[in-house]
C-alpha positions as CSV (number, residue, x, y, z in Angstrom):
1,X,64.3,-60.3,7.2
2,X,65.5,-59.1,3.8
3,X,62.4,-56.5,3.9
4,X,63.5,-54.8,7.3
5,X,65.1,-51.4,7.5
6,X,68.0,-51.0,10.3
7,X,65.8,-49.1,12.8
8,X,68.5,-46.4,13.6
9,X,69.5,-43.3,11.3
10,X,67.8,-41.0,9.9
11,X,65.9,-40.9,5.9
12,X,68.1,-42.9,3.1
13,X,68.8,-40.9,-0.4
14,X,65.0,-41.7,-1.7
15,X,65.5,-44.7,-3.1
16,X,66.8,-44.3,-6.2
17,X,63.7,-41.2,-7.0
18,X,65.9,-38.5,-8.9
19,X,64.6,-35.7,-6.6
20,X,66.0,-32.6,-8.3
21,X,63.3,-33.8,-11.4
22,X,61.6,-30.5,-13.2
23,X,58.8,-30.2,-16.3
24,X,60.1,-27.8,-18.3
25,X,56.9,-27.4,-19.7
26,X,54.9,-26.0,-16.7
27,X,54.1,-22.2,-17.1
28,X,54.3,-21.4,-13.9
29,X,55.5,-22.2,-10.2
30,X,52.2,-24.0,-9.1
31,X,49.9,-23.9,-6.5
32,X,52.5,-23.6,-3.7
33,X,53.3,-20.2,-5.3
34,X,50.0,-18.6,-4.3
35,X,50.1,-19.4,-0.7
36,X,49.7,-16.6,2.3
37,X,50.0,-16.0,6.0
38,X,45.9,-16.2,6.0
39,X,46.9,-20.1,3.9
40,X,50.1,-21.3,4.6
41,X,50.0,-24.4,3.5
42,X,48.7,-26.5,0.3
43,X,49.0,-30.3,0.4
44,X,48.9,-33.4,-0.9
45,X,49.2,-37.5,-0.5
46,X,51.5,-38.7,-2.0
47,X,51.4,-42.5,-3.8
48,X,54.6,-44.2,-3.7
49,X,55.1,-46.0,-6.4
50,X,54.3,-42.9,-8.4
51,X,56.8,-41.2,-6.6
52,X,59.2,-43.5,-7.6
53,X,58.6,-44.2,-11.3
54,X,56.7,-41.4,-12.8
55,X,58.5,-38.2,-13.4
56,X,56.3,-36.3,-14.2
57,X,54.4,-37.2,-11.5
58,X,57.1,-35.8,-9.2
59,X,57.7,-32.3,-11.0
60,X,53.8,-31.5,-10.2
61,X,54.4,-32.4,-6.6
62,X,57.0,-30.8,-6.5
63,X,55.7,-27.3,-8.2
64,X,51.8,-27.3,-6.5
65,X,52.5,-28.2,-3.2
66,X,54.6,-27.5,0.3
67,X,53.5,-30.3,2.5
68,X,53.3,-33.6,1.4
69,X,51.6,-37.0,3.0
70,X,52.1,-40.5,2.7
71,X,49.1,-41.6,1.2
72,X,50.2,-45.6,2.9
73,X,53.9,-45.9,3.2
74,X,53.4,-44.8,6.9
75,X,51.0,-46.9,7.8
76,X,51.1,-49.9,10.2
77,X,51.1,-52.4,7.9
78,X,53.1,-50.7,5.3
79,X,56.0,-49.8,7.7
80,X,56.0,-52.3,10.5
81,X,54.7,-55.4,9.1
82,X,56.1,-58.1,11.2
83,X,56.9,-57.2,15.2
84,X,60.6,-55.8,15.7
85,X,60.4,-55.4,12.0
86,X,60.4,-52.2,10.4
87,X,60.5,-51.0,6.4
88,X,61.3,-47.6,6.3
89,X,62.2,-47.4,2.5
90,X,59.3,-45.8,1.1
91,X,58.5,-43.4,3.9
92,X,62.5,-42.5,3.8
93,X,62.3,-42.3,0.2
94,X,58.8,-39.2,0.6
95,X,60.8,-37.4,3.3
96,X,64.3,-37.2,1.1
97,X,62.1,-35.8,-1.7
98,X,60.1,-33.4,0.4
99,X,63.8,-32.2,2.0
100,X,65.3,-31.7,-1.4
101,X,61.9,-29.6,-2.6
102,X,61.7,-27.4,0.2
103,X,58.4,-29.5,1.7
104,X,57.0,-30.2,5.1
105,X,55.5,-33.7,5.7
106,X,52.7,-34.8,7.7
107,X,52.9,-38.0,8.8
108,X,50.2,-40.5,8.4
109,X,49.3,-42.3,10.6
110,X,50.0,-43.7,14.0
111,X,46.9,-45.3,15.7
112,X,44.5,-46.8,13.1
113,X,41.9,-49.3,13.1
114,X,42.6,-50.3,9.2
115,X,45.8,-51.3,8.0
116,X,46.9,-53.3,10.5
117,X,49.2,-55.9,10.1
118,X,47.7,-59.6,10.2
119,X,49.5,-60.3,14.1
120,X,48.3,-56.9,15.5
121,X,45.2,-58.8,16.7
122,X,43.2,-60.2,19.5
123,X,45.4,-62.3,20.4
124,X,47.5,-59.8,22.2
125,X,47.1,-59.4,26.3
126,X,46.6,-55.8,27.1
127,X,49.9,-55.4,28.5
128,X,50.8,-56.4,24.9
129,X,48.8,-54.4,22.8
130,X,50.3,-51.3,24.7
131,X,54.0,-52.3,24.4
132,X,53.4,-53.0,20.7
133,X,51.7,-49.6,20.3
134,X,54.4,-47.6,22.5
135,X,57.1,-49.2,20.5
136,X,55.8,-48.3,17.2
137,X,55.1,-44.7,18.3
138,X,58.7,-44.8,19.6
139,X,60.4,-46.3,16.5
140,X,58.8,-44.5,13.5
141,X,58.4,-41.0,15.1
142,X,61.5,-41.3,17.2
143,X,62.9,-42.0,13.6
144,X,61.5,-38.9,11.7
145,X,61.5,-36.4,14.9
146,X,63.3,-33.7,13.3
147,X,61.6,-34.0,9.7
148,X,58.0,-34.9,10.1
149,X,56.2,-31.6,11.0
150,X,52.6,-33.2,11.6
151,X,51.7,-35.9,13.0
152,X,48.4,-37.3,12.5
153,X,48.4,-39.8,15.9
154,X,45.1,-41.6,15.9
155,X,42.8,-41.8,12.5
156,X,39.1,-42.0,12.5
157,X,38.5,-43.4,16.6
158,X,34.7,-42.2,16.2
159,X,32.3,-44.4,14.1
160,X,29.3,-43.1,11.9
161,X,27.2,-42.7,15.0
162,X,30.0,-40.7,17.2
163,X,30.9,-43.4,19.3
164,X,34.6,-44.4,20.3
165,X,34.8,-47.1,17.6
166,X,34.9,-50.5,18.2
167,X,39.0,-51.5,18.0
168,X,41.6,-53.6,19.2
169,X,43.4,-50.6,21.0
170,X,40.1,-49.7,22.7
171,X,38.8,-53.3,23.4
172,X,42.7,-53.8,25.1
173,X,43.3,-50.0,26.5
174,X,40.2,-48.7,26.9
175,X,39.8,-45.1,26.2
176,X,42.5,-43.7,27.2
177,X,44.5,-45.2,24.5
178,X,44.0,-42.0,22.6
179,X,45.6,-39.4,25.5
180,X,48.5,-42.5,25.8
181,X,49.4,-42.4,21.7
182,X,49.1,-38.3,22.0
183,X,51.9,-38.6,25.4
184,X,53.8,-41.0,24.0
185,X,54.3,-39.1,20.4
186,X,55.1,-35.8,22.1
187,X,57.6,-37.4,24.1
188,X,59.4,-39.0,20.7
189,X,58.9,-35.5,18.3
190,X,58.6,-32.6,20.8
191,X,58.7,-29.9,18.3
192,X,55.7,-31.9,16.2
193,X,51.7,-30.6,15.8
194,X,50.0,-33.4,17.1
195,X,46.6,-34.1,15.7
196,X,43.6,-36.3,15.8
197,X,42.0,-36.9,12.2
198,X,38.5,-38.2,11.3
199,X,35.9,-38.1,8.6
200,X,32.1,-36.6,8.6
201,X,33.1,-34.1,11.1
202,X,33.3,-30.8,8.7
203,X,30.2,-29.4,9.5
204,X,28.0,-29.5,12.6
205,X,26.0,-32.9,12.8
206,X,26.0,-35.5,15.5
207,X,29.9,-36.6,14.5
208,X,31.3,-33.5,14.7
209,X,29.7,-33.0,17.8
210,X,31.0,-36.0,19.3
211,X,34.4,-35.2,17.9
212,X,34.2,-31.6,19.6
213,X,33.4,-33.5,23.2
214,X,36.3,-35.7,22.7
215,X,39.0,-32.8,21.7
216,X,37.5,-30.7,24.6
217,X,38.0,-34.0,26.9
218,X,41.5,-35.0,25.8
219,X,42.4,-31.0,26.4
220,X,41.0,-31.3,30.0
221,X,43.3,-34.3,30.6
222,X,46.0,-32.4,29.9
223,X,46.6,-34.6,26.5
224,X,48.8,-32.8,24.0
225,X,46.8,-32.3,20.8
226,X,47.4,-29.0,18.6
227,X,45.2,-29.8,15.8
228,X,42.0,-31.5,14.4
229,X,42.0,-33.0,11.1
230,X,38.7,-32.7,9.0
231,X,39.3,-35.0,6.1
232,X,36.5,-33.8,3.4
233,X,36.2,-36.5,1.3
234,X,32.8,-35.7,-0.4
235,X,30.9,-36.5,-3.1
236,X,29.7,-33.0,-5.7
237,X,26.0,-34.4,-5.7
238,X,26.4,-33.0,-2.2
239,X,27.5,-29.3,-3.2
240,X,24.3,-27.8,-2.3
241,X,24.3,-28.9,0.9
242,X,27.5,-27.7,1.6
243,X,26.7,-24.6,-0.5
244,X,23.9,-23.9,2.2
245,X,26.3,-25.4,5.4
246,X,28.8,-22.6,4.7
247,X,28.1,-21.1,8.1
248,X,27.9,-24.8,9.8
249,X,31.3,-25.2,8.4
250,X,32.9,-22.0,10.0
251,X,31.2,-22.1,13.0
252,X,32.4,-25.8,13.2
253,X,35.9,-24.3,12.4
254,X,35.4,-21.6,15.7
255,X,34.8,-23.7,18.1
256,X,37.5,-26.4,17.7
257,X,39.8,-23.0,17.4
258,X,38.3,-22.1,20.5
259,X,39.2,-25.1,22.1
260,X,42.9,-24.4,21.2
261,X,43.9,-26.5,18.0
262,X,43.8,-25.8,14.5
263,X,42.1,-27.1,12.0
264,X,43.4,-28.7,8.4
265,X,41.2,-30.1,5.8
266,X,43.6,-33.0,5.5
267,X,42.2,-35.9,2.6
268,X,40.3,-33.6,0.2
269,X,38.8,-35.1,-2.9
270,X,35.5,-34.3,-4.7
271,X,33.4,-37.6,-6.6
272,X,31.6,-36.3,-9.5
273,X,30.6,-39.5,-11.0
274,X,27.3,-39.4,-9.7
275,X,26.3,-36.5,-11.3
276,X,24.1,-36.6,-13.7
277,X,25.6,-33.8,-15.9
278,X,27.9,-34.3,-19.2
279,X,32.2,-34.4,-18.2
280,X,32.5,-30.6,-18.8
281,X,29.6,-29.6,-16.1
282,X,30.8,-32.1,-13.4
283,X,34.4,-30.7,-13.6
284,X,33.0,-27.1,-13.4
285,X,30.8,-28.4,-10.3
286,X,33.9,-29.9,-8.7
287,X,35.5,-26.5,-8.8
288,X,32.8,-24.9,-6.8
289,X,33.2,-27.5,-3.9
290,X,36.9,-27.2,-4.3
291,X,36.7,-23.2,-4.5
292,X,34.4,-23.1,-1.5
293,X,36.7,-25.3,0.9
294,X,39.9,-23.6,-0.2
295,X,38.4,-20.1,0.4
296,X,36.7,-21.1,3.5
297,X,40.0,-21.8,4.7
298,X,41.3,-19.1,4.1
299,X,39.2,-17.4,5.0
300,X,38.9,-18.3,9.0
301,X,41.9,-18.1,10.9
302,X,41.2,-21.5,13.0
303,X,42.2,-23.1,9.5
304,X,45.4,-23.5,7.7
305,X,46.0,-26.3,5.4
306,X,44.3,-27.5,2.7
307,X,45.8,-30.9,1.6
308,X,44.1,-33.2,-1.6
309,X,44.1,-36.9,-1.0
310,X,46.2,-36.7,-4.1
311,X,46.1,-34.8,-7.1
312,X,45.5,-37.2,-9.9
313,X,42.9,-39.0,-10.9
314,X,45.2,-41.9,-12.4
315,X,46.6,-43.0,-8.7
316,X,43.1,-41.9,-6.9
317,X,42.3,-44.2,-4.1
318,X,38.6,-43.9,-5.0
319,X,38.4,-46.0,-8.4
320,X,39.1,-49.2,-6.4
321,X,36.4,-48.2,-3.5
322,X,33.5,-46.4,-5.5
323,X,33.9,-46.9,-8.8
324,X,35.8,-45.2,-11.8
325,X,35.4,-41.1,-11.2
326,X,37.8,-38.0,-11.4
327,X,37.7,-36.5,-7.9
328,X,41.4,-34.8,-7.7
329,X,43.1,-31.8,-9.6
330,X,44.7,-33.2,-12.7
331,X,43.7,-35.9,-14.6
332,X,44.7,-39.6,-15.6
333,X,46.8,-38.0,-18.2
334,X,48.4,-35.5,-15.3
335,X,46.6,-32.5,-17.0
336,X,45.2,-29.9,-14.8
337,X,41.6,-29.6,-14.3
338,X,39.2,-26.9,-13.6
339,X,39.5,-27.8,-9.6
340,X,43.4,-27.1,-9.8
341,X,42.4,-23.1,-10.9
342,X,39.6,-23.3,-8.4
343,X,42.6,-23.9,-5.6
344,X,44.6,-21.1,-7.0
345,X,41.1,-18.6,-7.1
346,X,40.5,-19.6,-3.3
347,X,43.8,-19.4,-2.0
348,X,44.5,-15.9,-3.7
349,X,40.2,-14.6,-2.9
350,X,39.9,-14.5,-6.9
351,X,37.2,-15.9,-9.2
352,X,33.3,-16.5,-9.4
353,X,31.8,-15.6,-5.9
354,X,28.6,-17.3,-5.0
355,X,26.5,-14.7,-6.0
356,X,28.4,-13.5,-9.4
357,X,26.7,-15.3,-12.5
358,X,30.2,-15.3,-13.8
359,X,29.2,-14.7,-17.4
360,X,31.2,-13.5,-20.2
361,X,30.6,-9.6,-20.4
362,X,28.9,-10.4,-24.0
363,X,25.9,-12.1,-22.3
364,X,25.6,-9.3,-19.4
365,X,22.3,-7.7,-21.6
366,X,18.6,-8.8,-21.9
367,X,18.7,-9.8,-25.5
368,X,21.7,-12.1,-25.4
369,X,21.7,-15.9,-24.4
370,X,24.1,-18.5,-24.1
371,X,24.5,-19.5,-27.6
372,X,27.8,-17.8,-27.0
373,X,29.0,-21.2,-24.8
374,X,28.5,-24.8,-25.7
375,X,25.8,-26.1,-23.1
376,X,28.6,-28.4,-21.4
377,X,30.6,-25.9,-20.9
378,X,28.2,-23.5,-18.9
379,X,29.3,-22.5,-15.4
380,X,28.0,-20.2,-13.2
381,X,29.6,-18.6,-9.4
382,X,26.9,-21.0,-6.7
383,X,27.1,-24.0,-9.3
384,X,25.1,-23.5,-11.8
385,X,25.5,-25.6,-15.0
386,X,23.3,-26.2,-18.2
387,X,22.8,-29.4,-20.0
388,X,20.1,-30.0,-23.2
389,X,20.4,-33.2,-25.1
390,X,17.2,-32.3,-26.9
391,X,14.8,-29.8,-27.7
392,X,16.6,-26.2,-26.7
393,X,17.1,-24.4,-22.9
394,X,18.9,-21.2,-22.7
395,X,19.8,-18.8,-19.9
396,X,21.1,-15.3,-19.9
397,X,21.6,-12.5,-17.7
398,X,19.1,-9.7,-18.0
399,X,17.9,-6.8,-17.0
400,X,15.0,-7.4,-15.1
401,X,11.9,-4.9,-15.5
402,X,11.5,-5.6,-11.6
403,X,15.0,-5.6,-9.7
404,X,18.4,-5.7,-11.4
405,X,19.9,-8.6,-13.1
406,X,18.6,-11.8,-13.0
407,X,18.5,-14.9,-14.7
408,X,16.0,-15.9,-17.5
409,X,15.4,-19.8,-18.4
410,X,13.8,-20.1,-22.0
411,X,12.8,-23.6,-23.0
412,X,12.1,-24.5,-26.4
413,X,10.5,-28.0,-27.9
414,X,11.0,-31.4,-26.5
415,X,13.6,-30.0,-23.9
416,X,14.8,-33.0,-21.9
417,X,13.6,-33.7,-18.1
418,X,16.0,-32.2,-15.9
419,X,17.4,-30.2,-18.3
420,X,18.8,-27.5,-16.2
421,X,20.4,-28.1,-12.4
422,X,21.3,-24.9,-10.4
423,X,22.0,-24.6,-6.8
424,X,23.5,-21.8,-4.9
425,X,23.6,-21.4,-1.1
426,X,22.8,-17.3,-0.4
427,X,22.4,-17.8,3.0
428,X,21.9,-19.8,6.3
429,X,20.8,-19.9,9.3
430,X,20.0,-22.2,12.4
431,X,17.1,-20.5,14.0
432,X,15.6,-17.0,13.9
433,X,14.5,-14.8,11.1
434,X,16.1,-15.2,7.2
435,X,14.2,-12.5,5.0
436,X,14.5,-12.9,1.2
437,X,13.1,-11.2,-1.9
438,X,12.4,-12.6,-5.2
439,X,11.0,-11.5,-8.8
440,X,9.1,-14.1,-10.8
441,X,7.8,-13.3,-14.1
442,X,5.9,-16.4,-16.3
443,X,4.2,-15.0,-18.9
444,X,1.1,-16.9,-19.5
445,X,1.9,-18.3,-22.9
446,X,4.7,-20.4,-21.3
447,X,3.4,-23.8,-20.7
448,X,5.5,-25.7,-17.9
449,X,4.3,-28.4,-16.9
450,X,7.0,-28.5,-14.3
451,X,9.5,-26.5,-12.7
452,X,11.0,-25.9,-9.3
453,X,12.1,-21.7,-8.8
454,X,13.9,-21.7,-6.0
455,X,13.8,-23.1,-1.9
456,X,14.5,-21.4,1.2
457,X,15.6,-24.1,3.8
458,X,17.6,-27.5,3.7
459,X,18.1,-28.9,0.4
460,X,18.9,-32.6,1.0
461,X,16.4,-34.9,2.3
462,X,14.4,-34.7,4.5
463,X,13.4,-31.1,2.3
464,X,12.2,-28.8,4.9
465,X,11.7,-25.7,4.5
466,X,10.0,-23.3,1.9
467,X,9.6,-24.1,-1.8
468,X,8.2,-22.3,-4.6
469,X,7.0,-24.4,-8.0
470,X,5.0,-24.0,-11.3
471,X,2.1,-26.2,-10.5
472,X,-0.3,-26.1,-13.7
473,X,-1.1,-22.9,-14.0
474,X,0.3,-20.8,-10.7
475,X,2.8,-20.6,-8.5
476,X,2.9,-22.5,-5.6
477,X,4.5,-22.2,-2.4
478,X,5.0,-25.2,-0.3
479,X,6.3,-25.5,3.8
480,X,7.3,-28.5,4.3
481,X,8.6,-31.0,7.2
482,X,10.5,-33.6,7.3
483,X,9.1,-36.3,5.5
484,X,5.8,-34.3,4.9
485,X,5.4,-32.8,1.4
486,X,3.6,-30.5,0.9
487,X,2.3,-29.6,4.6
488,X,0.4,-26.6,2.9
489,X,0.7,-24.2,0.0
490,X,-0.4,-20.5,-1.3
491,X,-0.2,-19.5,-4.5
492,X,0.2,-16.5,-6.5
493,X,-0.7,-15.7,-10.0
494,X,1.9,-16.7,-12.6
495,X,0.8,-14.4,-15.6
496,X,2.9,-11.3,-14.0
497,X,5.7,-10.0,-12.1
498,X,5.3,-11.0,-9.0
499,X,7.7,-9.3,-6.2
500,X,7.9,-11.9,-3.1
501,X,9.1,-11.3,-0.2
502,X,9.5,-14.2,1.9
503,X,10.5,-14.6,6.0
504,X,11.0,-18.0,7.2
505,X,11.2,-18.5,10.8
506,X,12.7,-21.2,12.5
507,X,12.5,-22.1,15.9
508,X,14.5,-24.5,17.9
509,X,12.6,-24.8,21.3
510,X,9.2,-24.6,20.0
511,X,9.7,-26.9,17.3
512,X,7.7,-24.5,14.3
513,X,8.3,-23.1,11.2
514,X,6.4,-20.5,9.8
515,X,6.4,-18.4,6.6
516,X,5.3,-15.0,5.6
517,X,4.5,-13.7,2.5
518,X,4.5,-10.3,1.2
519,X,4.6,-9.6,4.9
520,X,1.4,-11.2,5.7
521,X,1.3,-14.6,7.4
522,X,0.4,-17.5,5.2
523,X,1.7,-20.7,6.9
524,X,2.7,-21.9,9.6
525,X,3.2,-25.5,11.0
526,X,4.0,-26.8,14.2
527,X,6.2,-30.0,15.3
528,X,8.8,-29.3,12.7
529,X,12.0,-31.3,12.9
530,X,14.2,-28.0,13.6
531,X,16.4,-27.4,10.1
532,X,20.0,-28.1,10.6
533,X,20.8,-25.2,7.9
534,X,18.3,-22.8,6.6
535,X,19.4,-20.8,3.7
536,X,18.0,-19.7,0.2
537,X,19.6,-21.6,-2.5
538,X,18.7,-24.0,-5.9
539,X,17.2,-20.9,-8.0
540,X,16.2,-21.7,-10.9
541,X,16.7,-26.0,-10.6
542,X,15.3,-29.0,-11.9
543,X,13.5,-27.5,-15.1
544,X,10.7,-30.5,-16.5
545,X,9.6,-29.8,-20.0
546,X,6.4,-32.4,-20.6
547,X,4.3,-29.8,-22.8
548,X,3.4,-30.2,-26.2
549,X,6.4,-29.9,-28.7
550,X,5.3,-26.7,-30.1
551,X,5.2,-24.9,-26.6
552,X,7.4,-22.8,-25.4
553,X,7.8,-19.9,-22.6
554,X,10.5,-18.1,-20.5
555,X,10.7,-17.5,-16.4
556,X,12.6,-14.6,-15.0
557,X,13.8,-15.0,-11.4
558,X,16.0,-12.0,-10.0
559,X,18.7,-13.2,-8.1
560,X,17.5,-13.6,-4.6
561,X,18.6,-11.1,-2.1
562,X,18.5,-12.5,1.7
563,X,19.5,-11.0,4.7
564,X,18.7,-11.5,8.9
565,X,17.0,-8.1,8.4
566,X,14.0,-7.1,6.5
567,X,14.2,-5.9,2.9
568,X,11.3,-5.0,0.5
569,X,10.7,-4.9,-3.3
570,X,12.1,-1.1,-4.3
C-alpha cells in the first residue's frame, strides 16, 4: 500500500513543513510566554493541512502555544486506515514541528467511537476486536513513546445521559475495555499521563457525575489513569450560566483532584453566533467565557492546561457542524481577537474581574455616559454589553445617592426591544443561605413598560429562583419553580430608592425555597425542584422599551453585594 508508513522508527523530518518558520511581524512571544507553575501549559489542535501549507499559520503555533494536539491525524481512521496498515505522515510531521519548537504533544486519540475506519465493525468476533484494539495501542503509542507526553486513551465512552455509550468496543469487550486500553497504553509509553476525555462533564450535572463514578471505579481496579479531560466546547449564549456555575465548576475540579488525576480543559472553543448582539459585543462576550475558564484554571491547583480546539476561526471544526461562527482566538484572516488577550489576562490574574465595570476612568462619575464608546464596542467585567439600533440607551457608572457606584440605564425614544443584555454571576450556591443587597431607584416619570433588574437563582431554564421586574407601575418580585412563573410576587414602590435586602434559602431535603425581604418573610413555596446553582447575577438585563416615543426615564441599580452572611443597607 502506497499510503502505508513502515511501522518502525521513530517521527520523519515533518513532511516537507519548514519548522524553523517565524512572523516577523508579531510584537511579542505569545501566549506561551505568560505561562506559570499555577498554568503550565497552554494548548492547541492542530489542523494538518494548515500545518503544512500555511506559514503563517505555523509562526502563531509556534509563538502562543507549548503543547500541541492533533486535531485528526491521530485518529483511527486517519492513521490506521486499513488493518496492518498504518500512515504515520501527518502525525510524524505535528511531532517533528512540536520537537523543533520546544512543544509537548498530546496525543489524540486511542479508543473512539467516531472515526473509525469502515472494517473496524461488527463484523469482528470479540477475540478480534481486542487484538485489533491491542495492536493499534501497541503500534501508534509504542511509535511515539518517548515524544507524546499525553495520551488521551478513550474519548467520550459516556453518552448524554451518563451511560457507558453504546460502541463496538463495549458491545465486543464489555466494560472493561476502558481499564484494558488504559493497561495496554501504560505498558507501550510508561513515562506518558494517561487520560480519559469527554464532553458535558465541566460542571456538576448528571454527566459529570457519571464521569466521577467511572474515574473513581477505574482507580479502584487498579487502572492507570492520571488525568481527566473536560473538553469545554460551549456555546457564549450559555455564559450566564457558567457565570453563575463558577463554584460548580471548581468543586467539579476538587473532587476529580481528589480522586488523584488532573484535570485539563482539553477542546476549548466558544460559539457566538447565536447571540443576538452586533460582531463587536459577541467577541467581547467570548472573552468573558474564555477569561473565566483560563483563570479558573489557574486558579485551582487540580487544573493545568488549557488547550483551544484550534485557534482560528478559518480551519474551525465548527463551521461544517453548526453553522458559520467565530469560536477560537484569531480570526479567518489569523488576526487576534479579544479572546486571545482574555487568555493572556487569565493566565497572568490581569484584566476586568467579575465585579469591575471595567470602564474607562472618564465615565467613572455620575454625569458621564457612554457616549465616550460606540454601543458595539461596550464591554463590561461579568459580560455586560450594550446594543441600540434605534431610539437611544446609555449606561454609566455613578455615584449612587444610596450605596457606592452603580450602574444607571437611561432610555430614550423608540429604544429597540432587548436593547441592553447584562449578565454577571456574583455568587452561588447549592443550598443554604445567599444574602444580597440592592439599590433601585425609578423615578416616577420613567415609563417602562418592561424591564427585568436583576435575578437571584438559576438563570437558564427552568428560571427558578428570585426575580425582580418593572411591572406597570412597581416593582415586582417573583419566586419562581421550575416551570411555574410567577409562583407569587411582592412589590415595592418604584417612585424612590428602595434599599433591598434579599435572603434566598434553598433547601435540598425539604424541597422549598423561600425568600425574605427587608428581613421580613414574604414567600415561600414548597415542592421546589432544588436549584442546581443559586447565585445573583443578570443586573440590569433584558431592557423592553414599548412606551410612547416621547417617554423616557432612568433606573439606578447599585451593584449587588452578596455574601453567605448577612449584610444590611449602611
Amino acid at each position: 500500500d502506497a499510503g502505508a508508513a513502515s511501522d518502525s522508527g521513530g517521527p520523519s523530518d515533518g513532511g516537507g513543513i519548514d519548522a524553523g518558520a517565524s512572523d516577523a511581524g508579531r510584537a511579542d512571544a505569545g501566549l506561551r510566554g505568560w505561562v506559570s507553575p499555577a498554568l503550565g501549559i497552554v494548548g492547541a489542535a492542530v489542523d494538518a493541512k494548515a500545518l503544512r501549507d500555511d506559514a503563517r499559520y505555523r509562526a502563531i503555533l509556534a509563538d502562543d502555544f507549548n503543547r500541541v494536539t492533533p486535531e485528526n491525524a491521530m485518529k483511527w481512521a486517519s492513521i490506521h486506515p486499513q488493518p496492518g496498515t498504518y500512515d504515520f505522515a501527518d502525525a510524524d510531521a505535528l511531532v517533528a514541528f512540536a520537537q523543533a519548537h520546544g512543544q509537548s504533544v498530546r496525543g489524540h486519540t486511542l479508543v473512539w467511537h467516531q472515526q473509525l475506519p469502515g472494517w473496524m465493525s461488527d463484523a469482528l468476533t470479540p477475540s478480534e476486536v481486542r487484538a485489533q484494539l491491542e495492536g493499534h495501542i501497541d503500534a501508534v503509542v509504542g511509535r511515539y513513546s518517548a515524544s507524546v507526553a499525553v495520551w488521551d486513551v478513550v474519548n467520550e465512552a459516556l453518552d448524554d445521559q451518563g451511560q457507558l455509550r453504546d460502541t463496538l468496543f463495549l458491545r465486543k469487550l464489555g466494560s472493561g475495555y476502558l481499564e484494558l486500553a488504559l493497561r495496554r497504553a501504560r505498558a507501550a509509553a510508561p513515562g506518558a499521563v494517561l487520560a480519559y476525555n469527554d464532553y458535558d462533564i465541566e460542571t456538576l450535572n448528571a454527566k459529570s457525575d457519571a464521569a466521577y463514578r467511572l474515574v473513581q471505579q477505574l482507580k479502584a481496579a487498579g487502572a492507570p489513569i492520571d488525568a481527566v479531560g473536560m473538553q469545554f466546547h460551549v456555546d457564549a449564549y450559555d455564559f450566564a450560566a457558567f457565570a453563575l456555575r463558577e463554584a460548580d465548576l471548581r468543586a467539579n475540579i476538587r473532587r476529580f483532584a481528589a480522586l488523584g488525576v488532573k484535570v485539563h480543559f482539553t477542546e476549548v472553543d466558544v460559539r457566538v453566533a447565536g447571540l443576538d448582539l452586533s460582531p463587536a459585543a459577541r467577541l467581547a462576550y467570548q472573552a468573558q467565557v474564555v477569561r473565566l475558564l483560563t483563570t479558573v484554571c489557574r486558579e485551582e491547583p487540580g487544573c493545568d492546561e488549557v488547550t483551544f480546539w484550534g485557534f482560528a476561526d478559518k480551519y474551525s471544526w465548527i463551521d461544517s457542524q453548526y453553522g458559520a461562527d467565530d469560536p477560537l482566538l484569531y480570526d479567518d484572516a489569523l488576526v487576534a481577537k479579544p479572546a486571545y488577550q482574555a487568555v493572556r489576562d487569565g493566565l497572568t490574574g490581569t484584566g476586568a474581574s467579575a465585579l469591575d465595570l471595567g470602564l474607562d476612568t472618564s465615565c467613572r462619575d455620575a454625569t458621564t455616559r457612554l457616549a465616550c464608546h460606540p454601543f458595539e464596542n461596550v464591554k463590561f467585567g461579568g459580560g455586560f454589553a450594550i446594543t441600540s439600533s434605534t431610539g437611544t440607551l446609555a449606561l454609566s457608572a455613578a455615584r449612587a445617592r444610596r450605596g457606592g457606584r452603580s450602574l444607571r440605564a437611561t432610555a430614550g425614544p423608540e429604544t429597540t426591544p432587548q436593547a441592553f443584555w447584562g449578565h454577571g454571576g456574583l455568587g452561588a450556591l447549592r443550598t443554604g443561605t445567599l444574602y444580597a443587597r440592592v439599590h433601585v431607584f425609578v423615578p416616577s416619570s420613567a415609563n417602562f413598560q418592561g424591564m427585568n433588574l436583576f435575578g437571584v437563582g438559576e438563570s437558564t431554564a427552568p428560571y427558578q429562583g428570585v426575580f425582580a421586574a418593572l411591572s406597570g407601575n412597581q416593582l415586582q418580585l417573583s419566586l419562581t419553580t421550575a416551570g411555574q412563573y410567577p409562583v407569587s410576587s411582592v412589590t415595592l414602590p418604584r417612585d424612590q430608592w428602595s434599599c433591598v435586602l434579599l435572603s434566598l434559602t434553598l433547601s435540598d431535603t425539604a424541597g422549598s425555597a423561600s425568600l425574605t425581604l427587608d428581613g421580613a418573610p414574604a414567600i415561600a413555596v414548597s415542592g421546589v425542584d432544588t436549584l442546581p446553582a443559586g447565585g445573583m447575577g443578570n443586573a440590569l438585563f433584558g431592557i423592553t422599551y414599548l412606551a410612547p416615543a416621547t417617554a423616557t426615564g432612568e433606573v439606578f441599580l447599585d451593584e449587588a453585594v452578596v455574601s453567605t452572611s448577612p449584610v444590611g443597607c449602611n
